[in-house]
C-alpha positions, 0 to 999 in steps of 0.5 A, a space after each residue: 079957159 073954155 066958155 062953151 055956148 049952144 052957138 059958139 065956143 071960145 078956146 084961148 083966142 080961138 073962137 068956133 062957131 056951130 052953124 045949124 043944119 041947113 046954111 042958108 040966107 038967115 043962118 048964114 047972116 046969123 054966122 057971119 054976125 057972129 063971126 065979126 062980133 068975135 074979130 071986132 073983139 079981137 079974135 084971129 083964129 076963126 074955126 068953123 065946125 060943120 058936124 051939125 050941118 047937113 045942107 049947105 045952099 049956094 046963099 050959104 056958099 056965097 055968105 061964108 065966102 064972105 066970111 072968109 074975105 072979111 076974116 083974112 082982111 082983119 088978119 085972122 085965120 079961118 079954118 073948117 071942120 066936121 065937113 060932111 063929104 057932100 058940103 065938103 064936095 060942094 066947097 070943092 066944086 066952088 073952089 073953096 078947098 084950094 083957099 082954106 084949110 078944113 080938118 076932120 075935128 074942130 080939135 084938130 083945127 083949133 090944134 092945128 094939127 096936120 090933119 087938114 085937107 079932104 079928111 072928112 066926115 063921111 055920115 
C-alpha cells in the first residue's frame, strides 16, 4: 500500500521523504524530525528523494549526515535519489558517495535496483 503526502510517501516498509529547495538548519531539522518519527515507527529503509532540491548548504550536509548516523544506528538503511549534479558534487567532496548509496530515481532506491552510484540528475 502506498500513502503519499506533500512531505513523505510511504511504500511497504519503506518510507521516502521530499526535503524542499534549499536544505538548510530549519528544513534540515524538519527532515531529520521526520526521519526519526518514521525509525521510532519502526521503518528500516529510509529513501531520501532530492528531485526538488536545489541547494544544499554546509547546515544541510552537517544534518543528514546525522541523519545517516542515526539511521545505521537503529539498523536501518538510507539511500539517496533524484541528486542534481551539483548536491550530488557536494555530497562527493564531503565524502558522502563513499558511505551511501544514491539512485538516479526514488523507484530505483525503493526497488534497489542496480542503478545506484553517480547516476544523476543533470537539470
Amino acid at each position: 500500500m502506498v500513502k503519499r503526502y506533500k512531505n513523505f510517501k510511504e511504500v511497504g516498509e519503506t518510507v521516502v521523504l521530499y526535503p524542499d529547495n534549499y536544505i538548510n538548519d530549519i528544513e534540515g531539522e524538519k527532515l531529520e524530525e521526520l526521519c526519526t518519527s518514521y525509525l521510532e515507527r519502526g521503518f528500516k529503509k529510509v529513501v531520501i528523494d532530492f528531485s526538488e532540491t536545489d541547494i544544499i548548504n554546509s547546515i544541510g550536509v552537517s544534518v543528514l549526515i546525522g541523519m545517516i548516523e542515526k539511521v545505521r544506528d537503529m539498523n536501518g538503511n538510507i539511500l539517496f535519489s533524484g541528486l542534481k549534479q551539483v548536491n550530488y558534487d557536494v555530497f562527493s567532496i564531503v565524502g558522502l558517495t563513499k558511505h551511501i548509496m544514491i539512485y538516479e530515481t526514488e523507484e530505483d532506491a525503493i526497488g534497489g535496483n542496480a542503478k545506484a552510484s553517480g547516476a544523476v540528475t543533470t537539470a
